[in-house]
C-alpha positions as CSV (number, residue, x, y, z in Angstrom):
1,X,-7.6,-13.0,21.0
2,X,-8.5,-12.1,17.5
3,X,-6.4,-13.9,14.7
4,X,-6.1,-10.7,11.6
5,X,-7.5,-12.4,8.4
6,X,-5.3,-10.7,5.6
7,X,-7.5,-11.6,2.6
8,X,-11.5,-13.3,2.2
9,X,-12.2,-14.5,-0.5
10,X,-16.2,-15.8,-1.0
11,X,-17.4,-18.6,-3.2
12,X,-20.0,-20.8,-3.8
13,X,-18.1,-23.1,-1.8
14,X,-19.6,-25.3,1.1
15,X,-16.5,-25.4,3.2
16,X,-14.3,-22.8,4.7
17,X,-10.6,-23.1,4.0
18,X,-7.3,-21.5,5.8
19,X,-4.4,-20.8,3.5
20,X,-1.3,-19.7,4.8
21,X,0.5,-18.0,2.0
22,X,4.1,-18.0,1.3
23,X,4.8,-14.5,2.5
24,X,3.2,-15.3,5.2
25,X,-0.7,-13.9,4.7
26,X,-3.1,-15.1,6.2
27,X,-6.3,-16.2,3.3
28,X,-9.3,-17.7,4.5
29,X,-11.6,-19.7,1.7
30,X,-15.6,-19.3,2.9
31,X,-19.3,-19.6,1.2
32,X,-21.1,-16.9,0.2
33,X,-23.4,-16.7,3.2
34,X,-21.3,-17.6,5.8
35,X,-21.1,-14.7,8.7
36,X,-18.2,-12.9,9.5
37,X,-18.8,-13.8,13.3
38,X,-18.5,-17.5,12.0
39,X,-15.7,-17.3,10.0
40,X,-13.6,-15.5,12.6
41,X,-15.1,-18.3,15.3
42,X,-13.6,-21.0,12.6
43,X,-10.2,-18.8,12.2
44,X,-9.8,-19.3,15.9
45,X,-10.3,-22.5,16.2
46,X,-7.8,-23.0,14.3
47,X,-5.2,-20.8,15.8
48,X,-2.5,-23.5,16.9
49,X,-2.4,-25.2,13.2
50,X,-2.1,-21.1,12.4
51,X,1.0,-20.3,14.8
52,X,2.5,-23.9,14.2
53,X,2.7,-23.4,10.2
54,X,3.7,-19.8,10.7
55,X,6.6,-20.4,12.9
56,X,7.4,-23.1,10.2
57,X,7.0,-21.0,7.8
58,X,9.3,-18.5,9.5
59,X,12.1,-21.0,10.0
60,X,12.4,-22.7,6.5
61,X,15.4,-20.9,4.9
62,X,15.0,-18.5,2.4
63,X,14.5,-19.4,-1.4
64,X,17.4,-18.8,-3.3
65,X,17.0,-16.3,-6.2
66,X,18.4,-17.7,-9.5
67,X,20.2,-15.6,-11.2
68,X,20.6,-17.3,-15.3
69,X,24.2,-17.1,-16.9
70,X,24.9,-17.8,-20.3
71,X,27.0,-21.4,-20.9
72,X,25.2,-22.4,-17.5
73,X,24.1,-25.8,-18.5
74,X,20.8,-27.4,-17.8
75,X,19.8,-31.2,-17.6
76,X,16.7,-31.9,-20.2
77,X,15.9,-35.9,-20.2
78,X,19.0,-37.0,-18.5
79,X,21.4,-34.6,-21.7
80,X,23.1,-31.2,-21.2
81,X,22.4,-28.3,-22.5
82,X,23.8,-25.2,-22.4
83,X,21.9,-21.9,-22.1
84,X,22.5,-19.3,-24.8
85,X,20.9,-15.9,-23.8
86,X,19.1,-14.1,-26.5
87,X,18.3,-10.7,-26.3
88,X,15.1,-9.6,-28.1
89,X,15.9,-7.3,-30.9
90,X,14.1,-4.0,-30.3
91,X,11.8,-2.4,-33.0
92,X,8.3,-2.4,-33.9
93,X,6.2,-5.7,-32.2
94,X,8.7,-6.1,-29.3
């Protein structure tokens, strides 16, 4: 079974690395003259850690977007503060 790698990247690195992205991509670290053959050999290898952290991955709750209000208050160095929203003023420069 061939594991997809979604992104190579090459370096002068003298280790191969597999980086399992937040959205999920697959992103595979590997020196300059390492084969393709190779790196897809290593990729495999490695294809339990690969399902195990994707399933993970695919079962940790979503991120909650923040959304900013103004008044919400914020804890800076054990004070609160609130936030004041500023809207730039528009014109030349912004």
């Amino acid at each position: 079974m061939s594991i997809p790698i979604d992104r190579l990247v090459r370096s002068r690195r003298k280790t191969v690395a597999i980086l399992i992205e937040p959205d999920g991509q697959l992103t595979v670290r590997a020196p300059l003259r390492l084969s393709e053959p190779r790196i897809q050999a290593f990729v495999e290898s490695h294809a339990d850690w690969i399902a195990k952290n994707l399933a993970r991955l695919q079962a940790a709750p979503p991120v909650p977007i923040h959304r900013y209000a103004d008044g919400e208050t914020f804890l800076y160095l054990g004070q609160a503060y609130p936030l004041i929203l500023v809207l730039p003023a528009s014109g030349p420069g912004f």
